[in-house]
N, C-alpha and C positions, 0 to 999 in steps of 0.2 A: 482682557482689561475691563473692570467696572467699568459702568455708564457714570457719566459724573453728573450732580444736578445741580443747581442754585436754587436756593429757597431764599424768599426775600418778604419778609413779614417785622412790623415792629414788634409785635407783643411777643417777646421773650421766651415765655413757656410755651404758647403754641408750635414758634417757630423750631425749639428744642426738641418738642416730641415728635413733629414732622422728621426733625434730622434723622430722630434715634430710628423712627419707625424703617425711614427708606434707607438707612446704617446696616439698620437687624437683616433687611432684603440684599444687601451684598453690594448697594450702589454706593458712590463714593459722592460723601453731600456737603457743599457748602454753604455756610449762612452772613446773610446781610442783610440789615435792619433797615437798612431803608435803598429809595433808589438812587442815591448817588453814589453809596458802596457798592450796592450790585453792579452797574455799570462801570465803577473800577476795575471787581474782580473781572468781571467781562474782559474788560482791558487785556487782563494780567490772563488771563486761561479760556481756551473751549470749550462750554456746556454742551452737552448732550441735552438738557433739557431746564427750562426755567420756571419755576412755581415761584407767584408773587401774588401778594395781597392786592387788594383794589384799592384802600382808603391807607394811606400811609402818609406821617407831615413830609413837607416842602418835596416831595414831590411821588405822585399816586403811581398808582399802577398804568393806569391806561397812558402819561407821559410815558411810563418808564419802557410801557411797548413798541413806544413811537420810537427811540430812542435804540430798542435794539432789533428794530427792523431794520433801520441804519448799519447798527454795530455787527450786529449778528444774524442777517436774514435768515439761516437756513435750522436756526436753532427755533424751536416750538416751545410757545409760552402756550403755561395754563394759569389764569386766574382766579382765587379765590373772593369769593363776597359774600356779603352777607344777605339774606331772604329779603329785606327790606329794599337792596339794591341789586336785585337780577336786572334792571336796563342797563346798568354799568358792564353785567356781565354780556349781554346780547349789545352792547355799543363794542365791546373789546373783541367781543367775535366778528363784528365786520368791521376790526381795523386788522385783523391779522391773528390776535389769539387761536391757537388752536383749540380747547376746553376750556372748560370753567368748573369749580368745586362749590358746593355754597358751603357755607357756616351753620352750625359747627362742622366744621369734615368729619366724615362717613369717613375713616381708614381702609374698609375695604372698597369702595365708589374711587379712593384716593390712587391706588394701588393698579388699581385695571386700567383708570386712567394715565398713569404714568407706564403703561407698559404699552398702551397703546400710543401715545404720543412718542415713545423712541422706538417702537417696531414700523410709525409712518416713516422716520425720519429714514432708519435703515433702509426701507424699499423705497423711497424717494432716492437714497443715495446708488443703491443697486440700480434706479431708473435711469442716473445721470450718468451712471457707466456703463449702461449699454448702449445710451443715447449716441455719446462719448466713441461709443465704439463702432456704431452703425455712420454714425456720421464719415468715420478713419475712413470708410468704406466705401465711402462715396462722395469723398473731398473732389476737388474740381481738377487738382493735378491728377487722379487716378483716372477719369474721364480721358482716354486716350482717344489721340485722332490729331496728326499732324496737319491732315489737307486744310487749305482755308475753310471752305464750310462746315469742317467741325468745328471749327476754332472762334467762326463767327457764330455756333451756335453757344459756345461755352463760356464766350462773353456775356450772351443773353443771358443766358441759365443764373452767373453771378450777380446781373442787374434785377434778374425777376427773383431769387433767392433771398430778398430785401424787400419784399413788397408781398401783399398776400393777393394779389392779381389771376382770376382766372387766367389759363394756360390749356392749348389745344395743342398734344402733339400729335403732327401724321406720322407716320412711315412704315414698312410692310415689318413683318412680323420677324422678330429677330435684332430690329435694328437697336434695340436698346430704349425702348421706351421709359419703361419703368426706371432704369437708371438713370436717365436725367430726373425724372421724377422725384424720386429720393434724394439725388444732388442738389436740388432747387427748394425740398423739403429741411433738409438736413444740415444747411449750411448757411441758413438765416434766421427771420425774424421768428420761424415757427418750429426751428429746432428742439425746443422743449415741450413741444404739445405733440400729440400723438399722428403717426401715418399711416393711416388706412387704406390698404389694397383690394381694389373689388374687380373681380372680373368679372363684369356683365351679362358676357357669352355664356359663364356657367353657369345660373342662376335660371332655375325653371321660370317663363312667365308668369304663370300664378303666384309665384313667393318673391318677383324682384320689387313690390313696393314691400312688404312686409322687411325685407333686407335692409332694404336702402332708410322706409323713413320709420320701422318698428311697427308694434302693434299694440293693441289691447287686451288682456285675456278674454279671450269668446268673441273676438272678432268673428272668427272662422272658425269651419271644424280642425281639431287640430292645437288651437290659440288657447293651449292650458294656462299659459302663467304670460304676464309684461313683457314685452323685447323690446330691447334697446336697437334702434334703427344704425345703420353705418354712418348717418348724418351726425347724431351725437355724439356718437363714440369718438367719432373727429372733433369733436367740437375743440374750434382754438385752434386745429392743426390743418391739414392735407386732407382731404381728399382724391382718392386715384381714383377713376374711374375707366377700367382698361375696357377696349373691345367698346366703346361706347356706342357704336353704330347697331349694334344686337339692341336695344334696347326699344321694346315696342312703342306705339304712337301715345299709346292712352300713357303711360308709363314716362316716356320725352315730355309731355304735358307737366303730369305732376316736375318734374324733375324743372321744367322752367319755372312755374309758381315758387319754389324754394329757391333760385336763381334769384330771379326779382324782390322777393318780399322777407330773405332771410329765416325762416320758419320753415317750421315741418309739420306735419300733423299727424300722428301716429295711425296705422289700422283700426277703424273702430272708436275713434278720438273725434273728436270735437275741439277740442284746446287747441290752439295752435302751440309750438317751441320755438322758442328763438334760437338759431344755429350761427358760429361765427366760424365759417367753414372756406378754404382758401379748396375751389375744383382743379384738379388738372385732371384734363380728358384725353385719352389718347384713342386713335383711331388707324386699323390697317386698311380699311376703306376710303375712297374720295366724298367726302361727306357731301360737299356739293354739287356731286354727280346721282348721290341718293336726295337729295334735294330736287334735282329737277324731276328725278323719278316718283316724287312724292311718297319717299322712301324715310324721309328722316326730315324734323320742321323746318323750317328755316328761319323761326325766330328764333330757336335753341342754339341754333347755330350763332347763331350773332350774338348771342347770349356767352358760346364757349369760345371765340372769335379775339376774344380780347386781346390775344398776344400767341400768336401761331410759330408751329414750332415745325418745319419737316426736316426728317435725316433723310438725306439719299442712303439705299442701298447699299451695299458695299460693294456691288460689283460695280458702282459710277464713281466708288472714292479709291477705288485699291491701292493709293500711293501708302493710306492708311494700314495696310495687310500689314508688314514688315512688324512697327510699333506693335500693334494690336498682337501677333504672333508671340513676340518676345514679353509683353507683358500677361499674358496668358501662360506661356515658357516659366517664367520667377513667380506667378501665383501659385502652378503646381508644383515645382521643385520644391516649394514653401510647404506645402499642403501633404506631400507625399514623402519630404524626407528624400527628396532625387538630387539627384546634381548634373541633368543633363544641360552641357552646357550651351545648348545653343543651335541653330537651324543655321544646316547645310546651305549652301546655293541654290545645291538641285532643289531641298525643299521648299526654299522661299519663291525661285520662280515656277514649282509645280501652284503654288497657292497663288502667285498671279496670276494664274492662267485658269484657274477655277475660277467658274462661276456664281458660285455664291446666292446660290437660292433662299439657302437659310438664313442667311446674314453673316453677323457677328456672333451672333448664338451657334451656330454652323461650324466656325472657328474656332470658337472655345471647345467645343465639342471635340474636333478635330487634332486639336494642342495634346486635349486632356488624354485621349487615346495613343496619343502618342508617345505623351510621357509612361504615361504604365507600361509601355511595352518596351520604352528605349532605357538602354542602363550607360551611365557613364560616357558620353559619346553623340555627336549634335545627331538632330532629327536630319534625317535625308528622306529623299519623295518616297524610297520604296515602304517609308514608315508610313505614310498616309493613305488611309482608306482607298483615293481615289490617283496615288501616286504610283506614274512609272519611269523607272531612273532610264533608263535608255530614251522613253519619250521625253523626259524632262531636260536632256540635253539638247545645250543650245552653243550656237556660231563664239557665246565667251563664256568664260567661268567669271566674269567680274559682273557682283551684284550690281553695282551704280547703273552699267550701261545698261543690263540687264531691267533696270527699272523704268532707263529712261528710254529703251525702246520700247517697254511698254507702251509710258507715255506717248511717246510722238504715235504710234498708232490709234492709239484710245481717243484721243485729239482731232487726229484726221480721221478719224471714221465719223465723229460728229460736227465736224464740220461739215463732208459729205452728206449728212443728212439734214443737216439745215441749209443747205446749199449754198454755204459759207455766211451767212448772216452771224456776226461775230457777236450783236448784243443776245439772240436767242442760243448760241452755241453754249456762250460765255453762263447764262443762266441755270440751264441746264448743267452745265459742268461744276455748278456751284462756287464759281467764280467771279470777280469782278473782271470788269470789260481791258482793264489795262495789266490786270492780271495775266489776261486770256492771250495778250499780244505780247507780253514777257516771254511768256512760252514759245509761239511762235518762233520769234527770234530764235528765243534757248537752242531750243530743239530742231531746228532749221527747216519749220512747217509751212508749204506755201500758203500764203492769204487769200488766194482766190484761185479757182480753177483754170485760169489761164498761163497760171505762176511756170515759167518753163522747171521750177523744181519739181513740178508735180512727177512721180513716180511714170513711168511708163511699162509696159506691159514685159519689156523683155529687161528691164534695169530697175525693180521694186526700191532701193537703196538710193537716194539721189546723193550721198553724200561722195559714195563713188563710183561715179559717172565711168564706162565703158571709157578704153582706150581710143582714140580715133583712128590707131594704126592695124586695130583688131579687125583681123581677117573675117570676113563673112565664113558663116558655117558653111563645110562643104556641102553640096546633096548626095546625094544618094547616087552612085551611078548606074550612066541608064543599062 
């Protein structure tokens, strides 16, 4: 399909051989003499592209811009004027115009720029479908995690996804950092500016200021031509800054001065840049344990402090396993063209019963290995790496109960080591304190060490309690 355009000129002849010429070119042109028609036709059809004169009666070009930035935001106006009024054409550029032609038009000046004003339009539009598509990706329902403390983190994420707020997230490696990242990028105010991913840790020390805030050519040996630093390349948008704890002292320094003062100053530069850059920092270190070490500043830190983010592990959320399983399960099915339909018992309690050193990346790993090798037929534990069906057999076949004695163990083992303090168990466990005491109940966990439900030595099981009429084992005889 032609590119359609609107030409919108009073003088008759010009605006005629404008038609014919971008006719002869294969586009499909309409013309209106002034701007109250153009802004009908607008009405009545969408341009691909709008050429309009500057000086036109009862109403100019520069209204007629104002006018379909309203109507037509995403359509690119080029304005013609004449040598005597290029301010008119440099006021139209910083209301929104995209070019300008002067008088007389150049036909071929005309041409390049009308192919460059719909080749922006096109990669602007391919921008908003991948945008579009990246975002599908990391919408806030895909963010899986039924335990309360994901759930209180994915509140956050919505509230900070609205704000361009520095953001520090902790948690060990695997846990999903980067995907809240991109959730929080992707599904608010900064959706349509760019998301920049830097990983710290990979970045030789001699090149992480050159990265981060760019350079000059002849900075250094090496500094053949200008780079654009990762601070601009964001500009408007995200910044990620993974593994932010690798980051040397002189290197934390610069990185607070652009914190505080907005600017950057390239390698080799003198000028400062103004950056409008949203940080989120993530860290699989205790940053405030490299603090005391005088390992990391501590004004940087109060600086990235603004709004803290940690995921537990997943070997302290496993209620999480299950969910997280099956939507990894229908990502690959998706991906691969499988139809496995779904995890075994045995597989879901061999995966409670993993440890989980790698996380949720561990997981996926784990899913995705699995589906390649299973056809037609749920995953059972002898499909997993560290899976064995005979050891994965337990006292039920029934997942529920299976979960919940997880639970009740998971619970009571950290009670035990907080030696039942229910507000530090409760914290820990990523729970609120009337939470912590629902379960209790639920699960029929005693509340303090004295509790005659507590487990004893030859009866692990308090729910059924030994017979009274049960004979004592006999000994051995003599």
């Amino acid at each position: 399909m032609s590119k359609s355009i609107l030409i919108v000129e009073d003088e008759q002849v010009l605006r005629s051989s404008l038609a014919q010429l971008l006719g002869d070119e294969g586009y499909s042109v309409v013309q209106a003499s002034d701007g109250h028609a153009a802004l009908q036709q607008v009405v009545e059809q969408p341009f691909h592209l709008v050429i309009t004169d500057v000086r036109m009666p009862e109403m100019d070009g520069i209204t007629l811009l104002d006018h379909l930035k309203q109507a037509a935001p995403e359509t690119p106006v080029i304005i013609m004027t004449a040598y005597g009024t290029v301010e008119s054409a440099v006021g139209a550029m910083k209301s929104g115009a995209f070019d300008y032609l002067l008088k007389p038009v150049n036909f071929s000046d005309l041409l390049v720029k009308v192919q460059r004003a719909l080749d922006f339009t096109e990669l602007s539009r391919v921008q908003k479908v991948m945008t579009q598509q990246m975002a599908a990706g990391t919408m806030f329902h895909e963010l899986v995690g039924p335990s309360q403390a994901m759930q209180q983190l994915f509140e956050m994420a919505r509230k900070l996804s609205m704000v361009k707020s520095t953001v520090l997230i902790e948690g060990e490696s695997g846990t999903g950092k980067e995907l809240f990242a991109r959730a929080i990028h992707y599904n608010g105010v900064t959706r349509d500016k760019p998301f920049i991913a830097v990983n710290c840790g990979a970045i030789p020390d001699s090149l992480i200021e050159s990265e981060l805030f760019g350079h000059r050519r002849g900075a250094f040996t090496g500094a053949i031509r200008d780079k654009t630093g990762y601070f601009e390349a964001a500009d408007g948008g995200t910044l990620f800054l993974d593994e932010i704890s690798t980051l040397p002292l002189a290197v934390q320094s610069s990185l607070l001065r652009v914190l505080e003062r907005r600017v950057v100053v390239p390698v080799g530069d003198t000028k400062p840049r103004a950056v409008d850059v949203r940080i989120i920092a993530a860290s699989n270190q205790d940053l405030e344990q490299m603090v005391a070490k005088e390992q990391f500043r501590q004004d940087l830190l109060y600086r990235l402090n603004v709004v803290r983010f940690q995921i537990l592990p997943l070997r302290q959320r496993k209620e999480d396993i299950p969910a997280l399983a099956n939507h990894f399960l229908e990502r690959f099915n998706q991906q691969m063209g499988k139809h496995v339909p779904g995890l075994a018992n045995s597989a879901l309690r061999t995966l409670l019963a993993h440890e989980w050193r790698g996380n949720v990346r561990e997981l996926e790993n784990v899913i995705e290995r699995a589906v390649i090798f299973v056809d037609d037929r749920p995953i059972e534990a002898r499909d997993l790496p560290f899976g064995d069906a005979q050891a994965a057999e337990s006292e039920t076949e029934d997942l529920h109960e299976a979960v919940r004695q997880f639970e009740r163990q998971y619970i009571m083992a950290s009670l035990q080591r907080h030696d039942y303090d229910k507000a530090i168990t409760a914290k820990n466990l990523g729970v609120g304190v009337s939470s912590l005491y629902r379960k209790l109940d639920e699960l029929n966990i005693p509340k303090n060490p004295d509790d005659p439900r507590n487990p004893d030595p030859r009866n692990p099981d308090p729910r059924n309690p030994p017979s009274a009429e049960a004979p004592e084992p006999a000994g051995e005889a003599e």
